[in-house]
C-alpha atoms as an extended CHARMM CRD file, in Angstrom:
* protein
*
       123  EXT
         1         1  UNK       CA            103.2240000000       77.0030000000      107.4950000000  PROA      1               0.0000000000
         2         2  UNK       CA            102.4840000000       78.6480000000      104.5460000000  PROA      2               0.0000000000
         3         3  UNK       CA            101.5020000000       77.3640000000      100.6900000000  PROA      3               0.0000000000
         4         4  UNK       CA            101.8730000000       78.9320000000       97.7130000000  PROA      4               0.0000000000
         5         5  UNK       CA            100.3660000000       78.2070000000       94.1710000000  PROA      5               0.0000000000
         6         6  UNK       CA            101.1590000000       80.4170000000       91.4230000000  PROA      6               0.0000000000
         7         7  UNK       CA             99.2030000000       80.8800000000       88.1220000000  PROA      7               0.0000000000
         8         8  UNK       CA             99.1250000000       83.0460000000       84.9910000000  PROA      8               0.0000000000
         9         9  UNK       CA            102.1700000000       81.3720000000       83.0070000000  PROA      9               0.0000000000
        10        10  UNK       CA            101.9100000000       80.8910000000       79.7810000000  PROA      10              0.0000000000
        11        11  UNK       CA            102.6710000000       81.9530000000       75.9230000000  PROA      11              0.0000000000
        12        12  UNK       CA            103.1960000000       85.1950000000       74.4840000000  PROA      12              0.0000000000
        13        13  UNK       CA            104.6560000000       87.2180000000       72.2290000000  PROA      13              0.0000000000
        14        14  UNK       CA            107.6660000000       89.4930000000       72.4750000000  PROA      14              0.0000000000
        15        15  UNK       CA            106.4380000000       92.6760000000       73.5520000000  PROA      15              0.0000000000
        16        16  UNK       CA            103.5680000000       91.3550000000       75.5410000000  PROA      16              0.0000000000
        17        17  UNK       CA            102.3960000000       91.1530000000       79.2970000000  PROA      17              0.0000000000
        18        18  UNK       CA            101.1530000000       88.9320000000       81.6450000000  PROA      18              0.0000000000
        19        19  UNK       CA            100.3510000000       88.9250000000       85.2810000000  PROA      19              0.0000000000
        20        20  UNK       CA            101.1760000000       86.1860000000       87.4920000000  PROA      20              0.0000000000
        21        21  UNK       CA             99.6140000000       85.3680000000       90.6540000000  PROA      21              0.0000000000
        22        22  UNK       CA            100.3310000000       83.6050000000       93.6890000000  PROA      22              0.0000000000
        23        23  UNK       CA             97.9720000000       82.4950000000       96.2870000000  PROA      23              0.0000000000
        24        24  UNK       CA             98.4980000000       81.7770000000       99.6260000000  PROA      24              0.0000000000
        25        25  UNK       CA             97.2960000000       79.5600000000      102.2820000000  PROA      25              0.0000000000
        26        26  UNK       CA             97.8520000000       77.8920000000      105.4060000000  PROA      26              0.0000000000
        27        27  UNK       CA             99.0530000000       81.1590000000      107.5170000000  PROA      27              0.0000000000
        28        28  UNK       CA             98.8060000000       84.5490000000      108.1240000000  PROA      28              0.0000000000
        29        29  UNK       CA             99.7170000000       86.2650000000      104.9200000000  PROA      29              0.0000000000
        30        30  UNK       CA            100.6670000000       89.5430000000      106.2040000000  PROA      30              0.0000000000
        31        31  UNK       CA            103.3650000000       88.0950000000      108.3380000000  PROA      31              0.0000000000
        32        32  UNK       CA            105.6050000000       86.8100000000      105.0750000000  PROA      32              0.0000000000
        33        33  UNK       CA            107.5440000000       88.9400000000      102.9320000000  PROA      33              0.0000000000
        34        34  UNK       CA            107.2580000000       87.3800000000       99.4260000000  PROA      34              0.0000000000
        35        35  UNK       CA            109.6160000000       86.9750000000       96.1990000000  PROA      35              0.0000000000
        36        36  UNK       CA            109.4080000000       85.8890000000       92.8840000000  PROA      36              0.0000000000
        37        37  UNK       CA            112.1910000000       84.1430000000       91.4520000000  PROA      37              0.0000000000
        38        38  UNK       CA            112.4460000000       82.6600000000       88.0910000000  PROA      38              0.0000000000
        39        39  UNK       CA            114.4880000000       79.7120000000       86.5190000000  PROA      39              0.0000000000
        40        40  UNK       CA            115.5610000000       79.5810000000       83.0740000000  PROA      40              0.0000000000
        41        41  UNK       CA            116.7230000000       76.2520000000       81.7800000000  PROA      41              0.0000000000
        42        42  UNK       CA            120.3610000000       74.9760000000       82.2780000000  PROA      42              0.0000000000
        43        43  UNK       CA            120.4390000000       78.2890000000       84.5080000000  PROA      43              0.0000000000
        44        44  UNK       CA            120.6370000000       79.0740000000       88.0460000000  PROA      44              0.0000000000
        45        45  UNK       CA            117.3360000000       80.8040000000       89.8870000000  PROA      45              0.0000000000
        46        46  UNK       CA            117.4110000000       84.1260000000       90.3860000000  PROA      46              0.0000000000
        47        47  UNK       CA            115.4530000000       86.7190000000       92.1110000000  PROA      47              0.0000000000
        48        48  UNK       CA            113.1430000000       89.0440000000       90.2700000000  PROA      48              0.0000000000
        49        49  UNK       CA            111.1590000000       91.2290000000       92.4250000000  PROA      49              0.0000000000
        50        50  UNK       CA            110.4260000000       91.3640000000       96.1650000000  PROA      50              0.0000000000
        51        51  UNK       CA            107.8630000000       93.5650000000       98.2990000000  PROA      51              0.0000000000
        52        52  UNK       CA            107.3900000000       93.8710000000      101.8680000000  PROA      52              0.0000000000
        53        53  UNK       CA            105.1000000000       92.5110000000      104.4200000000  PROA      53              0.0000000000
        54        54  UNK       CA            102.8990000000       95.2640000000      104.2730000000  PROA      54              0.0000000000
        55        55  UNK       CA            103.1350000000       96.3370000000      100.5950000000  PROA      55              0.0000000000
        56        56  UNK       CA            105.3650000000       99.2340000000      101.2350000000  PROA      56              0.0000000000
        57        57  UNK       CA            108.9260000000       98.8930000000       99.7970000000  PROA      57              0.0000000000
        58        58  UNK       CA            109.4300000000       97.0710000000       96.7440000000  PROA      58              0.0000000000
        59        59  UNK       CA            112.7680000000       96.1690000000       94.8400000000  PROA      59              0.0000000000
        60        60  UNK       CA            113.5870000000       94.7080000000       91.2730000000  PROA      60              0.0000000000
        61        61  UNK       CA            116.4990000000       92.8020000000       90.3200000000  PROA      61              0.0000000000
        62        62  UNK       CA            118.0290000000       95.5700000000       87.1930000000  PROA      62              0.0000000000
        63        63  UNK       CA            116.5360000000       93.6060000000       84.4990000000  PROA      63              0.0000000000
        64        64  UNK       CA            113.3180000000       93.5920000000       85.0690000000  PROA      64              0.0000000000
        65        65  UNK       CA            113.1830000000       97.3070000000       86.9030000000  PROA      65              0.0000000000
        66        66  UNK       CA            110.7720000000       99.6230000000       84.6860000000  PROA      66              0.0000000000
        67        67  UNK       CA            109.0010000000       96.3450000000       83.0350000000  PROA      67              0.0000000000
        68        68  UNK       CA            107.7320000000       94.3330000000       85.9000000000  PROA      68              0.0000000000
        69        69  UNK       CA            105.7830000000       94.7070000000       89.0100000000  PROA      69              0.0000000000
        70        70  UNK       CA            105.4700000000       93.3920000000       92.4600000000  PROA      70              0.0000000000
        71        71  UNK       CA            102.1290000000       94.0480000000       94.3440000000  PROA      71              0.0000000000
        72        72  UNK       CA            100.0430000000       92.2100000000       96.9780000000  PROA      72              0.0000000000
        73        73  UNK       CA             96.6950000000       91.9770000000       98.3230000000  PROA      73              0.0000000000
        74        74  UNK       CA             97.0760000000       91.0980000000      102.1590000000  PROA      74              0.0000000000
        75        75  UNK       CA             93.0150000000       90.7680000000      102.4200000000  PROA      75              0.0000000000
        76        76  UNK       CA             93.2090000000       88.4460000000       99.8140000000  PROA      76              0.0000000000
        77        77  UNK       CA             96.0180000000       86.5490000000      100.3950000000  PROA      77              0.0000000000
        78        78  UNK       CA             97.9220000000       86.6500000000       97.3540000000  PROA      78              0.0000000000
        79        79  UNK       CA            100.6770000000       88.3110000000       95.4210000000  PROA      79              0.0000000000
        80        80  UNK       CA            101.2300000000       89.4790000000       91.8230000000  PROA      80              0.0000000000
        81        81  UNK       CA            104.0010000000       90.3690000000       88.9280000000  PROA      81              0.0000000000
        82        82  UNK       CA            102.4010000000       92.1470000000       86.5660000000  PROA      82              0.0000000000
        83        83  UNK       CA            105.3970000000       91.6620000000       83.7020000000  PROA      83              0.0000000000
        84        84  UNK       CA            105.2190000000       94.3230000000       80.6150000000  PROA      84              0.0000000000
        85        85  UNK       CA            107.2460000000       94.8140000000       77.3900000000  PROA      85              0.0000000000
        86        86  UNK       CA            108.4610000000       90.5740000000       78.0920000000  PROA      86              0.0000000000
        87        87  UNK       CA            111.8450000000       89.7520000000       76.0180000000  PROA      87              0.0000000000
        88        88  UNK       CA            112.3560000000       86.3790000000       74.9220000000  PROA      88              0.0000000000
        89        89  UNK       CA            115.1830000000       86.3890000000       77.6130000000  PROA      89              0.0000000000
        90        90  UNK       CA            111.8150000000       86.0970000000       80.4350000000  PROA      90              0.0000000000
        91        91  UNK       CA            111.0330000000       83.1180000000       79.2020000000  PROA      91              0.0000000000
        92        92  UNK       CA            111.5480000000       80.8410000000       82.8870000000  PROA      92              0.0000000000
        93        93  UNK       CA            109.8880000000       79.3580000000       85.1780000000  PROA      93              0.0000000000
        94        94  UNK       CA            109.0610000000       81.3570000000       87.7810000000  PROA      94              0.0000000000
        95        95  UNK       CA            108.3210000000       80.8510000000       91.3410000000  PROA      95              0.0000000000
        96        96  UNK       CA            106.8650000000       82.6210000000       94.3800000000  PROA      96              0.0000000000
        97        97  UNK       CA            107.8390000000       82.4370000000       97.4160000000  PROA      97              0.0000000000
        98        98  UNK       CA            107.4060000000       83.5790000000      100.9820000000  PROA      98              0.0000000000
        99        99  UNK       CA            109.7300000000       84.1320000000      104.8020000000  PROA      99              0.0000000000
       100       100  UNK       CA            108.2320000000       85.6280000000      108.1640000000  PROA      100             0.0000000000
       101       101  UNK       CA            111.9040000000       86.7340000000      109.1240000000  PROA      101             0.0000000000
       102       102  UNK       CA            113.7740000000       87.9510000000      106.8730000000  PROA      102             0.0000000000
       103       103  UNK       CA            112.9610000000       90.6540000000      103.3290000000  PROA      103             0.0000000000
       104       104  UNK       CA            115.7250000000       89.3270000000      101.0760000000  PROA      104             0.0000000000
       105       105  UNK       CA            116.4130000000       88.9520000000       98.0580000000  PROA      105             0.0000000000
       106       106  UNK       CA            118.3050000000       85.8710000000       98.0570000000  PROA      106             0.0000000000
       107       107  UNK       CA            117.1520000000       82.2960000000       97.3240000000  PROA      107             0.0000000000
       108       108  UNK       CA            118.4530000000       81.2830000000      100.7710000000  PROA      108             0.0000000000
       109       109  UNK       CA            115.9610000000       84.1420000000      102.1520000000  PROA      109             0.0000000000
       110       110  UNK       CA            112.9500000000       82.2160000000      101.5960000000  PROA      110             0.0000000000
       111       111  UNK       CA            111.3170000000       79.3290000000      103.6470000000  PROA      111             0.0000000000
       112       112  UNK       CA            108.5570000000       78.6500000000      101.7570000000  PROA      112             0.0000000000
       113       113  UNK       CA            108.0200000000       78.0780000000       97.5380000000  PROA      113             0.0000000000
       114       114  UNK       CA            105.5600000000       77.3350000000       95.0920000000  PROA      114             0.0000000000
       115       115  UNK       CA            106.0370000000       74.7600000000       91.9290000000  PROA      115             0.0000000000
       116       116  UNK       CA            106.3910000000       77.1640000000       89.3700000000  PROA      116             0.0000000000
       117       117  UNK       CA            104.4490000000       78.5930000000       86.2950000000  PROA      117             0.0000000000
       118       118  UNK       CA            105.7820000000       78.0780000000       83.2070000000  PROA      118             0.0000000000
       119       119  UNK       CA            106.3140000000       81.4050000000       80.7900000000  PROA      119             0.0000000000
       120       120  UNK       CA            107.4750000000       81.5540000000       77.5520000000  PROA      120             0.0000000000
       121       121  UNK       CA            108.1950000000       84.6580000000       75.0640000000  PROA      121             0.0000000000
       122       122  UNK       CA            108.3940000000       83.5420000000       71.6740000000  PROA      122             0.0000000000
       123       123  UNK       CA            110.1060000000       86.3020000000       68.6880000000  PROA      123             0.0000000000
């Protein structure tokens, strides 16, 4: 069984980046296809970006695609969103998370979740 922590939240401007990461422990790492999915308040989650076991296929929900990316380290355990040109509509929390079975890109798709890093894009 796998854990996941995510990191790199925080505050910042419209127009900015940030990179989120998610580390992983507790199993092999290469055998989960991992999500992020963020969380606005009042608002359902919803899926952001996804990437394949091995790295090699990656898809975006439509409005993120062109700002944010997925990428992961396998040797290192961990997975990233690198999120550029951030709109004030970004501002979630957002949450990693991680299935041995199935790539999907629905919240049902996913076993396993982190808590959640906070990010915020002020005008």
């Amino acid at each position: 069984q796998v854990q996941l922590v995510e990191s790199g939240g925080g505050l910042v401007q419209v127009g900015g980046s940030l990179r989120l990461s998610c580390a992983a422990s507790g199993g092999t790492f290469s055998r989960y296809a991992m999500g992020w999915f963020r969380q606005a308040p009042g608002k359902e989650r919803e899926f952001v970006a996804r990437v394949t076991w091995s790295g090699d296929y990656t898809d975006y929900a439509d409005s993120v695609k062109g700002r944010f990316t997925i990428s992961r380290d396998n040797a290192k355990n961990a997975v990233y969103l690198q999120m550029n040109n951030l709109k004030p509509e970004d501002t979630a929390v957002y949450y990693c998370a991680a299935d041995e079975n199935q790539f999907s890109s629905s919240r049902s798709g996913y076993a396993y979740w982190g808590q959640g890093t906070q990010v915020t894009v002020s005008s």
